[in-house]
Gaussian input, Z-matrix of N, CA and C with variables (Angstrom, degrees):
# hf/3-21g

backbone

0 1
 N
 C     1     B1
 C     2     B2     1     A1
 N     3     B3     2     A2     1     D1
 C     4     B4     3     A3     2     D2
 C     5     B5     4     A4     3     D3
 N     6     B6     5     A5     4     D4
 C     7     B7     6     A6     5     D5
 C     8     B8     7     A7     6     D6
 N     9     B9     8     A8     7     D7
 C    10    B10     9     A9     8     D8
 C    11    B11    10    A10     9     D9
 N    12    B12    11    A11    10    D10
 C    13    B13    12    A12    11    D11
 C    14    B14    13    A13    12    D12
 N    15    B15    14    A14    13    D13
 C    16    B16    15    A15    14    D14
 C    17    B17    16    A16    15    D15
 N    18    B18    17    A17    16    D16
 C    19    B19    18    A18    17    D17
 C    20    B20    19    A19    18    D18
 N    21    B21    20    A20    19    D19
 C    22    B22    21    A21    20    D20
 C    23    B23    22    A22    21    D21
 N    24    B24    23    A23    22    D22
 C    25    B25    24    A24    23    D23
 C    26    B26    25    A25    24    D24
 N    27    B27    26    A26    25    D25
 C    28    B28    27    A27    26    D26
 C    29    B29    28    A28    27    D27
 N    30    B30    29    A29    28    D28
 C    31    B31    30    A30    29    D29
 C    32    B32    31    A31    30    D30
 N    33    B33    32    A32    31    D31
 C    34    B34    33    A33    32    D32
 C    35    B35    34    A34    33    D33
 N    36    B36    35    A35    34    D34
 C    37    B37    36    A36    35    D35
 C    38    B38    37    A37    36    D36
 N    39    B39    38    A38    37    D37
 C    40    B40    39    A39    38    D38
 C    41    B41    40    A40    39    D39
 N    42    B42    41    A41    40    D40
 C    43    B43    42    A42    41    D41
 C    44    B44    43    A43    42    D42
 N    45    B45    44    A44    43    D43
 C    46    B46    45    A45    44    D44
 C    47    B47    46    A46    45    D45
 N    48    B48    47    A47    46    D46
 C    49    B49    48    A48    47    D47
 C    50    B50    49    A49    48    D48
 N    51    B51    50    A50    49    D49
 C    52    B52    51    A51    50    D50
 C    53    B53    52    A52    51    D51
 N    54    B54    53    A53    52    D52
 C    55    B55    54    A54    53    D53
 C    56    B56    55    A55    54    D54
 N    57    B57    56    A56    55    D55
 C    58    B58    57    A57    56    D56
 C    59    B59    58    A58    57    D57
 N    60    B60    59    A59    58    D58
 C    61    B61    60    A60    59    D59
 C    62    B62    61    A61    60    D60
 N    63    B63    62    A62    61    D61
 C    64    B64    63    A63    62    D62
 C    65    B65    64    A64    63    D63
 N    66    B66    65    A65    64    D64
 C    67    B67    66    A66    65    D65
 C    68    B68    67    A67    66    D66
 N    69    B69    68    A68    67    D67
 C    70    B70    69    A69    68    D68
 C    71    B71    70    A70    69    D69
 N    72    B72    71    A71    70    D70
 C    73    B73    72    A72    71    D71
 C    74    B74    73    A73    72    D72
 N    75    B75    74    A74    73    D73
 C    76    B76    75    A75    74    D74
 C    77    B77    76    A76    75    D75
 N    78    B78    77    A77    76    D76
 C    79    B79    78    A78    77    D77
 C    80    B80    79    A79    78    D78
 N    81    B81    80    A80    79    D79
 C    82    B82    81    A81    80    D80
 C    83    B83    82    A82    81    D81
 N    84    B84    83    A83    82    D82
 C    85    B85    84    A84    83    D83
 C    86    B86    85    A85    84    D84
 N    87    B87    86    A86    85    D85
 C    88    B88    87    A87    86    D86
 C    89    B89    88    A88    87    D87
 N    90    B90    89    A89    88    D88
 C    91    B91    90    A90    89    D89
 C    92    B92    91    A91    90    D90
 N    93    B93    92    A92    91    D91
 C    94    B94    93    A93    92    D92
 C    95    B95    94    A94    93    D93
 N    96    B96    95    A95    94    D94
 C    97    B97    96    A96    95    D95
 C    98    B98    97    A97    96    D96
 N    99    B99    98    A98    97    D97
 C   100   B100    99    A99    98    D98
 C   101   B101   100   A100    99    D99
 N   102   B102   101   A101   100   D100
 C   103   B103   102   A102   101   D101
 C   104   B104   103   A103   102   D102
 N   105   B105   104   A104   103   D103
 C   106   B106   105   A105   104   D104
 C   107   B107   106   A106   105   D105
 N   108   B108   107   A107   106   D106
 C   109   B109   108   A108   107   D107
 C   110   B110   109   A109   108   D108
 N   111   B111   110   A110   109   D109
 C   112   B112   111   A111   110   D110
 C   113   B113   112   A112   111   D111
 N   114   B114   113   A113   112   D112
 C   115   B115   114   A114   113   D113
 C   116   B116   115   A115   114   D114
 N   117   B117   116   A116   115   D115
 C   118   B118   117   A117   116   D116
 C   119   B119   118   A118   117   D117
 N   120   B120   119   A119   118   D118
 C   121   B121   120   A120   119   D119
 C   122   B122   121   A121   120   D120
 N   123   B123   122   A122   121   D121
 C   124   B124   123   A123   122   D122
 C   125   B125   124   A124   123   D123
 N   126   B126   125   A125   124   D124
 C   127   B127   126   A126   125   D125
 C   128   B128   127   A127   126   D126
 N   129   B129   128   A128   127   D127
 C   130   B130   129   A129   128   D128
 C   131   B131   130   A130   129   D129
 N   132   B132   131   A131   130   D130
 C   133   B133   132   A132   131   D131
 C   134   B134   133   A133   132   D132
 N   135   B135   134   A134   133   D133
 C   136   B136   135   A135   134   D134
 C   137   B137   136   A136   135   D135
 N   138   B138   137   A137   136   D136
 C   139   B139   138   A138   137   D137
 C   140   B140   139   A139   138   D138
 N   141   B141   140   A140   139   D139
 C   142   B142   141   A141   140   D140
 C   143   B143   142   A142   141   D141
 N   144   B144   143   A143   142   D142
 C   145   B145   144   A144   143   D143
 C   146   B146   145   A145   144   D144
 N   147   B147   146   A146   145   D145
 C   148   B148   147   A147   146   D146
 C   149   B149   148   A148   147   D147
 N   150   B150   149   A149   148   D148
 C   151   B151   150   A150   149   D149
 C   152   B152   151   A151   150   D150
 N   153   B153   152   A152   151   D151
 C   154   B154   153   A153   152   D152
 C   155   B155   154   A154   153   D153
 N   156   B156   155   A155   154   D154
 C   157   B157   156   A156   155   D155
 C   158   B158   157   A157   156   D156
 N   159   B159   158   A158   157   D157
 C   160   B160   159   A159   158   D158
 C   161   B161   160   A160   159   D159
 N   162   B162   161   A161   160   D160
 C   163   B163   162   A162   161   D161
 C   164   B164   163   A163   162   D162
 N   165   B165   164   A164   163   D163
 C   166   B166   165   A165   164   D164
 C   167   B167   166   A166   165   D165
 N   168   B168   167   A167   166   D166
 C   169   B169   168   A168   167   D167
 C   170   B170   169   A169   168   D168
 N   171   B171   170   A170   169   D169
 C   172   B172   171   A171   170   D170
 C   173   B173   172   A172   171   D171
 N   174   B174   173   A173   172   D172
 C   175   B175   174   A174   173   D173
 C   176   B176   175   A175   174   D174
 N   177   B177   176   A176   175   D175
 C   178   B178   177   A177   176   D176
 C   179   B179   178   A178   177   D177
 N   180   B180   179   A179   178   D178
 C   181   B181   180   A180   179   D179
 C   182   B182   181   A181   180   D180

   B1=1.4456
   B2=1.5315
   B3=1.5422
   B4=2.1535
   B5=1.7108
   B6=1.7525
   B7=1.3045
   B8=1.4348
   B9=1.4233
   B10=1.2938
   B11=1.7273
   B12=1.5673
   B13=1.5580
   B14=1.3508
   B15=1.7063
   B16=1.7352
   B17=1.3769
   B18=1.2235
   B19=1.1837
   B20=1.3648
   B21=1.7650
   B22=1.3342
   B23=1.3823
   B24=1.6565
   B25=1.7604
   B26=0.8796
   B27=2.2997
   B28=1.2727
   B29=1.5134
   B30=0.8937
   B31=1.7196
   B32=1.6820
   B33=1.2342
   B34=1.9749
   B35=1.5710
   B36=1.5758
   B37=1.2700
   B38=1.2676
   B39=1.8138
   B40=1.3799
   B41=1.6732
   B42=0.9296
   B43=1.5124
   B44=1.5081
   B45=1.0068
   B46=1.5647
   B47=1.7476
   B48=0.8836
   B49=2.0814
   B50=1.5013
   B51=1.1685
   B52=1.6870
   B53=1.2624
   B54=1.6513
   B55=1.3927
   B56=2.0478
   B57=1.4919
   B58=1.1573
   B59=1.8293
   B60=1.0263
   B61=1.7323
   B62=1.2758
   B63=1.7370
   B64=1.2721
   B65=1.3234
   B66=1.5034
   B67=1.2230
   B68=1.9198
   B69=1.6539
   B70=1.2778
   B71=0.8393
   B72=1.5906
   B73=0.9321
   B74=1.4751
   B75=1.5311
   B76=1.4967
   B77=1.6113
   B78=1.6232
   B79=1.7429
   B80=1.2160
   B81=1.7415
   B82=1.6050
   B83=1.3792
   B84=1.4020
   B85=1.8853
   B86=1.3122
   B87=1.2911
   B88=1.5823
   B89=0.9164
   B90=1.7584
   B91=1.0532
   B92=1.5795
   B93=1.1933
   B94=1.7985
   B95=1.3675
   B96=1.7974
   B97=1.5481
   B98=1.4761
   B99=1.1240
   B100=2.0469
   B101=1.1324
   B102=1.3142
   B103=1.2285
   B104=1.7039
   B105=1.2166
   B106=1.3904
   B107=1.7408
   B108=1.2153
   B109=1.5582
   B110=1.5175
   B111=1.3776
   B112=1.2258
   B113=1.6941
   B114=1.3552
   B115=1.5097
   B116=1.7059
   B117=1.6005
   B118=1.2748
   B119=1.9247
   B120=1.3467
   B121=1.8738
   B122=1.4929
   B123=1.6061
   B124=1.4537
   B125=0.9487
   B126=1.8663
   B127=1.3535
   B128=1.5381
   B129=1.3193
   B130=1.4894
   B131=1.7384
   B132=1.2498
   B133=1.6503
   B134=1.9668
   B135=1.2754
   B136=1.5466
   B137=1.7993
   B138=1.4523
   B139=1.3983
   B140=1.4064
   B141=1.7037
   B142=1.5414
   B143=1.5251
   B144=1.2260
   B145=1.5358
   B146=1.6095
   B147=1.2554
   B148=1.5647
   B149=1.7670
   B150=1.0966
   B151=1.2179
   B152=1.5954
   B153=1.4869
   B154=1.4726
   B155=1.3012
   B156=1.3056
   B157=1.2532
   B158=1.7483
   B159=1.0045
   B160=1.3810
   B161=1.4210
   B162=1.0204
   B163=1.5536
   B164=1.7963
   B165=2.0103
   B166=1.4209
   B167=1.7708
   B168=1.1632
   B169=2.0211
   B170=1.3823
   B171=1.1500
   B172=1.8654
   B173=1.1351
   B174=1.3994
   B175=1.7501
   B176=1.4748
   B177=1.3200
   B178=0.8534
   B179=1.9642
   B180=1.4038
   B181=1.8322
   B182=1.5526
   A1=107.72
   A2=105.22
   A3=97.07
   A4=74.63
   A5=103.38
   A6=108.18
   A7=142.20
   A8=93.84
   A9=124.48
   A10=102.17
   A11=110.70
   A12=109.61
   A13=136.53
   A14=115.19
   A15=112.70
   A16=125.44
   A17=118.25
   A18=134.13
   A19=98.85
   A20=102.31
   A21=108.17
   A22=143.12
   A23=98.75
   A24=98.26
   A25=131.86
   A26=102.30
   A27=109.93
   A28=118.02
   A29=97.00
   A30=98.15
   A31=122.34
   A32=90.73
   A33=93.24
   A34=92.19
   A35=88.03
   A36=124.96
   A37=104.60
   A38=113.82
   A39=128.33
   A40=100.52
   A41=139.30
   A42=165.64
   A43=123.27
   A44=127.62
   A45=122.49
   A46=124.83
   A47=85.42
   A48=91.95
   A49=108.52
   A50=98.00
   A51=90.77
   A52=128.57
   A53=129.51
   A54=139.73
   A55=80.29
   A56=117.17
   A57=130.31
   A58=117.24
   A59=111.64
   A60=143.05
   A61=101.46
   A62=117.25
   A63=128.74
   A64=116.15
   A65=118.16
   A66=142.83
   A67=100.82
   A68=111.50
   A69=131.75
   A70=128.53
   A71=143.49
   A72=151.08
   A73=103.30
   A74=104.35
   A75=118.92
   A76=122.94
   A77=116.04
   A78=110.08
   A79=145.53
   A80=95.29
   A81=115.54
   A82=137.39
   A83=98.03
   A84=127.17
   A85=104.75
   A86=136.33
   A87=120.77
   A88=134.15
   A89=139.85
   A90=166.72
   A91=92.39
   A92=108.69
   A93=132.63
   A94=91.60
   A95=106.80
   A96=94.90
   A97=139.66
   A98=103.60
   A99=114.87
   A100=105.02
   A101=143.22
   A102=140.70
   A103=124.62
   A104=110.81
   A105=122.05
   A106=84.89
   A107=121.30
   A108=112.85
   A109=104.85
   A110=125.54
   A111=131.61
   A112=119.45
   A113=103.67
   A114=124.49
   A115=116.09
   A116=91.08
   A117=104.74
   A118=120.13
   A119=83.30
   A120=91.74
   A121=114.36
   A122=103.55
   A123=109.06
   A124=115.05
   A125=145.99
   A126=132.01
   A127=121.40
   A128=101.76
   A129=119.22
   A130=104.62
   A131=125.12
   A132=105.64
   A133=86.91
   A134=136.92
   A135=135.77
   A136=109.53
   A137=91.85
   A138=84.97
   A139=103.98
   A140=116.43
   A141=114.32
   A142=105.51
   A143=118.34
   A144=120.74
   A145=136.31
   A146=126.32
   A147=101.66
   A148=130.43
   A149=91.57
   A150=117.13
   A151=111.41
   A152=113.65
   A153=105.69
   A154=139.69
   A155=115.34
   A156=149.06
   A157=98.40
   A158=131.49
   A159=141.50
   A160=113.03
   A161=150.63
   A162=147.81
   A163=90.12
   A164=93.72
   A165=133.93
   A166=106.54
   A167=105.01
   A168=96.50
   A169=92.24
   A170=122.46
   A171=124.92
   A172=108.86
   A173=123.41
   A174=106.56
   A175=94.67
   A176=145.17
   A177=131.66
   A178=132.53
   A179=103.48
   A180=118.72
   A181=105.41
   D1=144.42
   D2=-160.62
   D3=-92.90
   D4=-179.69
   D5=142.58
   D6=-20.08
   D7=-77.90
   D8=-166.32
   D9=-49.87
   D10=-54.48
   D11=171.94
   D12=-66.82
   D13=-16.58
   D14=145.85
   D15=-64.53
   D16=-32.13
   D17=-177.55
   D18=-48.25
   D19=-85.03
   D20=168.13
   D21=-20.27
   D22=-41.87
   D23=-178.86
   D24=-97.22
   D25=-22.00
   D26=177.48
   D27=-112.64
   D28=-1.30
   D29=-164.78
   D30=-123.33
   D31=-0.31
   D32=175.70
   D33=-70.42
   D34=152.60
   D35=171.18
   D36=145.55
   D37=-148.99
   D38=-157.35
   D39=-64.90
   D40=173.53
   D41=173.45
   D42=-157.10
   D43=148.56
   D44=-31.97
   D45=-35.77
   D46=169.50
   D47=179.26
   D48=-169.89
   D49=122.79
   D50=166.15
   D51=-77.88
   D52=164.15
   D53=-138.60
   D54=-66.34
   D55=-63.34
   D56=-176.90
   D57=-38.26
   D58=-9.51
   D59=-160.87
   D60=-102.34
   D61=-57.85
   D62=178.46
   D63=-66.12
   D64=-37.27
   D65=-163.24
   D66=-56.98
   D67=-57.38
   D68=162.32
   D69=-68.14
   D70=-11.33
   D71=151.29
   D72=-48.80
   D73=-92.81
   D74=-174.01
   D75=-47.92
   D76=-16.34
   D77=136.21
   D78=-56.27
   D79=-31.24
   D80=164.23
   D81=-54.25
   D82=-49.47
   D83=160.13
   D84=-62.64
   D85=-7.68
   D86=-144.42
   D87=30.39
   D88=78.89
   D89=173.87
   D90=-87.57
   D91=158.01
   D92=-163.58
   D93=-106.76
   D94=139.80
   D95=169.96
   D96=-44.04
   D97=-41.33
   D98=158.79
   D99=-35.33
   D100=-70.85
   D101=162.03
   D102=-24.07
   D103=-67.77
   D104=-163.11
   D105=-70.55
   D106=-49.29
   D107=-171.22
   D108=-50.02
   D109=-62.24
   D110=-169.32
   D111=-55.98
   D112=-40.58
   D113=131.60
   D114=0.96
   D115=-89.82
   D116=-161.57
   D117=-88.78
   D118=0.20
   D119=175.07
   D120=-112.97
   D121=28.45
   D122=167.92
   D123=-55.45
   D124=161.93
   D125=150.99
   D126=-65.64
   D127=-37.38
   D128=-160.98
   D129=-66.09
   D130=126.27
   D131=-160.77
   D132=-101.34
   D133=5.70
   D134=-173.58
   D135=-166.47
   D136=123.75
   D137=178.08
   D138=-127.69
   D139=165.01
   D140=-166.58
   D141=-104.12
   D142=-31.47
   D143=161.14
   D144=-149.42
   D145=173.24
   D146=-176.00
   D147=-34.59
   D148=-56.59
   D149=170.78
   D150=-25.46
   D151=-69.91
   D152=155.34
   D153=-33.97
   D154=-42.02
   D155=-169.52
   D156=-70.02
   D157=-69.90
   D158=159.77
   D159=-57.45
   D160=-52.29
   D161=135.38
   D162=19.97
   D163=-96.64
   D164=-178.72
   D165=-26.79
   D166=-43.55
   D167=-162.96
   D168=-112.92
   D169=22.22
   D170=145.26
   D171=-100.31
   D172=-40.90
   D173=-177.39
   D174=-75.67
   D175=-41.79
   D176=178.70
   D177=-48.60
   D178=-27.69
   D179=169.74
   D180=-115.67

């Protein structure tokens, strides 16, 4: 799964959000623990829009 398509499934909505924000979100959508983990071991602790968000879980893979 790229970035761009967690983003998409789990994580739209409001922006900014913090990492902890995203974290609940993507439980909300039902995201798979792999998800929510990868989620939650971002570096970035606030992001201002998706875009960030996908930025973050590319440098991360």
């Amino acid at each position: 799964m790229t970035a761009s398509t967690v983003v998409q499934k789990y994580l739209m909505g409001d922006y900014p959000a913090s990492r902890d924000e995203l974290v609940d979100r993507a439980r909300r959508q039902g995201a798979d623990q792999a998800i929510v983990s990868l989620v939650r071991n971002l570096q970035v602790e606030r992001f201002t829009s998706a875009a960030d968000v996908e930025r973050a879980l590319g440098e991360e893979h």
